[in-house]
N, C-alpha and C positions, 0 to 999 in steps of 0.2 A: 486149577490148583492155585492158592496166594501163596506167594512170596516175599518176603521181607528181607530186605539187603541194606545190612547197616555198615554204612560205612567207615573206615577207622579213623579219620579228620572229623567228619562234620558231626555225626554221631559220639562224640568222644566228651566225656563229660571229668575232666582232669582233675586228678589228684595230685595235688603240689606235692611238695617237699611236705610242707608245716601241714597238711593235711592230712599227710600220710603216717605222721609221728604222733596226732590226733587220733587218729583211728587207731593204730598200735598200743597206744596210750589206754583206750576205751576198751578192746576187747580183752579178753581174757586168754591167754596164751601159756602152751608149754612147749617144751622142747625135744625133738626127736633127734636119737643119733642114730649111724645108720644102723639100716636094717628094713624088714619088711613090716607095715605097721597097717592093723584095718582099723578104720576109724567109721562108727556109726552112729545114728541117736541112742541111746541108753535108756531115758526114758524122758516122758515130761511133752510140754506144750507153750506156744506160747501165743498169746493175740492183742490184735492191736488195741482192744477193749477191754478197758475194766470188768465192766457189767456187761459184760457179753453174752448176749440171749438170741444174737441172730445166726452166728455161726459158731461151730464148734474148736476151743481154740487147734492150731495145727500144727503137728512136730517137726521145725524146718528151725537151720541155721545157715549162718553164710558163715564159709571158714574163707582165711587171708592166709596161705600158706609161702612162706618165702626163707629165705638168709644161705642156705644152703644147696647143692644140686639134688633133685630127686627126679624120679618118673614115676606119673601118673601111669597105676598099672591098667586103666582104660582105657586111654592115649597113646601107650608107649613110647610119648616122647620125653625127654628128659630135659628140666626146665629149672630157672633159679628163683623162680616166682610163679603162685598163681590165687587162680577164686575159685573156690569150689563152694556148690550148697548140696544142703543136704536135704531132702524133704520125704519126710515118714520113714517110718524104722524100718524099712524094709531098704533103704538107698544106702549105698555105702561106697567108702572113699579107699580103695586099697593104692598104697604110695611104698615105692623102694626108697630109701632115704639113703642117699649117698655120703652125703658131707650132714653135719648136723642144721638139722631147721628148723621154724618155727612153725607154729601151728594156733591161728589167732581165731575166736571162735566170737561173733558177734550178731548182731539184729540191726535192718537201717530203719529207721522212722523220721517223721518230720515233727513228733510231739511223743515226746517218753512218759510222761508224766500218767499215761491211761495204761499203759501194757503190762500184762501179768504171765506171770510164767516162767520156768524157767528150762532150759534144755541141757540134760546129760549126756555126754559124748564119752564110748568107749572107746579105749585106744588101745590095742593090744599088740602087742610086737610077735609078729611070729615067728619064732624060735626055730 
């Protein structure tokens, strides 16, 4: 069986301060107060090719979830920050939202300029 162990020093690829206000800045974001809220793709695709004829584009997001206490209801642990992705409509993020937070919804690339698509995320609070 392989194994991969990454470690949290040397493997750790830091987001500053100004990096982080960058990112926040870029994504698109709203705000949960508490309660119980499932969050999934809604609809849509996105890929790192304009003319994309090799692969089909794919329904995935990376969310940046923070400012607030919540728990991950897959984890059960309860946390003031975290990264969650989401990949195909069938994956989904259910979060008890304690304190109010945010909810930042974005794509990483190293050239924007070719990517198309866009991704829908439900967010439904359950009542």
């Amino acid at each position: 069986m392989a194994r991969l162990t990454i470690d949290s020093r040397t493997n750790c690829y830091v987001l500053d301060e100004g990096r982080m206000k960058a990112l926040q800045t870029t994504a698109n974001s709203t705000t949960l107060t508490p309660g119980t809220y499932i969050i999934r793709i809604n609809k849509g695709a996105f890929s790192y090719w304009e003319d994309n004829q090799q692969f089909n584009p794919e329904p995935w997001v990376i969310l940046w979830v923070y400012g607030g206490k919540f728990t991950n209801k897959n984890t059960g642990v309860e946390v003031g920050s975290t990264w969650v992705s989401l990949n195909g409509y069938d994956d989904v993020f259910i979060v008890d939202v304690g304190e109010t937070t945010t909810v930042c919804g974005l794509f990483f690339d190293t050239y924007e300029k070719d990517n198309t698509g866009k991704i829908t995320l439900s967010i439904l609070k359950d009542e």
